[in-house]
C-alpha positions in Angstrom: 192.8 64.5 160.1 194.9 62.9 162.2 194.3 59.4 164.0 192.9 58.3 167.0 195.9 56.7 167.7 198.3 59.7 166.3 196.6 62.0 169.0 196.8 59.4 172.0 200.3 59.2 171.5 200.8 63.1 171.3 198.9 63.3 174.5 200.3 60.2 176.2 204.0 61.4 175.4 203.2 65.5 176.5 201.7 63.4 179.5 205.0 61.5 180.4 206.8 64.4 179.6 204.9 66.7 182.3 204.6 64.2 185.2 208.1 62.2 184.8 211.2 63.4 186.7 215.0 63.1 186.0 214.0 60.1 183.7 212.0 58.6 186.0 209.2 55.9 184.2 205.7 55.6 184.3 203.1 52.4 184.2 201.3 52.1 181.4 197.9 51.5 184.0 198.7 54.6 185.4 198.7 57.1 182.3 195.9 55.1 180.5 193.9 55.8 183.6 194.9 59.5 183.9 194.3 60.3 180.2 191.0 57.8 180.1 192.5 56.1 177.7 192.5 52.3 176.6 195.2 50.5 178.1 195.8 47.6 175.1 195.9 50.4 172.9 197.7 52.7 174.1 199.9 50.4 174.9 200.3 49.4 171.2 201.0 53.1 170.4 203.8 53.4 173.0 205.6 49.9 171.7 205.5 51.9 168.3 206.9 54.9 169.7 209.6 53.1 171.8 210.7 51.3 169.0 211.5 54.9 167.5 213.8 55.6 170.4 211.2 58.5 171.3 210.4 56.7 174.3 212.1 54.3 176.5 210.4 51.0 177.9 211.2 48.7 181.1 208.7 45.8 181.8 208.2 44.5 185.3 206.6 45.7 188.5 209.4 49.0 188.8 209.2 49.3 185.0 206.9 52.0 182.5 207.5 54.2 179.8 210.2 57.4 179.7 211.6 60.0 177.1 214.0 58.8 175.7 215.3 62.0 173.8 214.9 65.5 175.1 211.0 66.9 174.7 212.8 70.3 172.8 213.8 67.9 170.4 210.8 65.8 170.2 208.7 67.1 167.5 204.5 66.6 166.5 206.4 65.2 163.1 208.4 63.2 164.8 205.4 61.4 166.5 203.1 61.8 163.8 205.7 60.0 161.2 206.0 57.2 163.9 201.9 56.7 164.0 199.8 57.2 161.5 203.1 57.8 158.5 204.0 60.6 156.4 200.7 59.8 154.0 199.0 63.1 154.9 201.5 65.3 154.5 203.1 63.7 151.6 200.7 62.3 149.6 198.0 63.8 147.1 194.3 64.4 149.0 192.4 61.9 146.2 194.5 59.0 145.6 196.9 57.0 147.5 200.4 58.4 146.0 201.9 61.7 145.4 200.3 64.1 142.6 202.7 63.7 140.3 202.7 59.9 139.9 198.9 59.6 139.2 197.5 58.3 135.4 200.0 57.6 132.3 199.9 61.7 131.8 201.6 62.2 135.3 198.3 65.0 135.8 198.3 66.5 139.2 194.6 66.1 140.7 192.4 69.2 140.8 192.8 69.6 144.7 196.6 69.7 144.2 197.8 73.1 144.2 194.9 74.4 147.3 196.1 71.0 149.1 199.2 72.0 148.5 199.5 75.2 150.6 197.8 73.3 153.7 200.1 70.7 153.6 202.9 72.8 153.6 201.4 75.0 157.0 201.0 71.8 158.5 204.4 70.3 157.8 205.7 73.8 159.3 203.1 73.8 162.5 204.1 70.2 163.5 207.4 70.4 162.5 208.3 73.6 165.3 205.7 72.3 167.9 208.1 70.2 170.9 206.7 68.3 173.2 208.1 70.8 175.5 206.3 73.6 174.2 203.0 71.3 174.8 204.1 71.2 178.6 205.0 74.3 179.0 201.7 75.6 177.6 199.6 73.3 179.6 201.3 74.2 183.0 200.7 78.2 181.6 196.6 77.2 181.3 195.0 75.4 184.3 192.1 74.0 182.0 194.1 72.6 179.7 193.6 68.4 179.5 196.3 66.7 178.3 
């Protein structure tokens, strides 16, 4: 459902969220190696999440990636928006644009109203999940992998 990307960046920003302190940054090298996780990429998906002021970024040999906002505040919506768009939880399951807009009649598609529901639960589930509810559930469960 959600991206490959979409779910690196939940787990990369979780990730900085559990292992920086009092703002403190860390290397790209460093979190792509602890979450076995494809450098290039993920440093894509970082860029696109810095850009959103969810995360902060400083090049150079000192530099790496930070919250920028505070992880109660930072929602799954907030990161999935940034990623992979509002598509999913937005648009209509069969075609690319809302329900209402498809064919000259304006018909909703059969899977509209069962689609519906879901995409209402998820908007609600991602919408109250923080990253620091992430956190604190991962330090709570030792087998947890973020």
């Amino acid at each position: 459902m959600l991206s490959s990307s979409c779910k690196y960046g939940i787990r990369a920003v979780t990730y900085i969220a559990s292992k920086a302190k009092d703002g403190g940054k860390i290397g790209i090298r460093q979190i792509s190696k602890d979450l076995n996780l494809p450098t290039p990429f993920l440093a894509k998906i970082l860029q696109l999440l810095a850009k959103q002021k969810i995360l902060s970024s400083t090049k150079g040999p000192h530099g790496g990636f930070a919250l920028l906002k505070d992880p109660k505040k930072i929602t799954l919506l907030d990161i999935i928006n940034t990623i992979d768009g509002n598509d999913l939880l937005e648009n209509c399951i069969i075609h690319n644009t809302t329900c209402s807009c498809v064919g000259e009649e304006k018909l909703i598609c059969p899977m509209h109203d069962e689609y519906a529901k879901l995409r209402g639960n998820l908007v609600r589930l991602f919408s109250t999940k923080t990253i620091y509810g992430l956190v604190r559930s991962a330090n709570k469960t030792s087998d947890i992998i973020i």
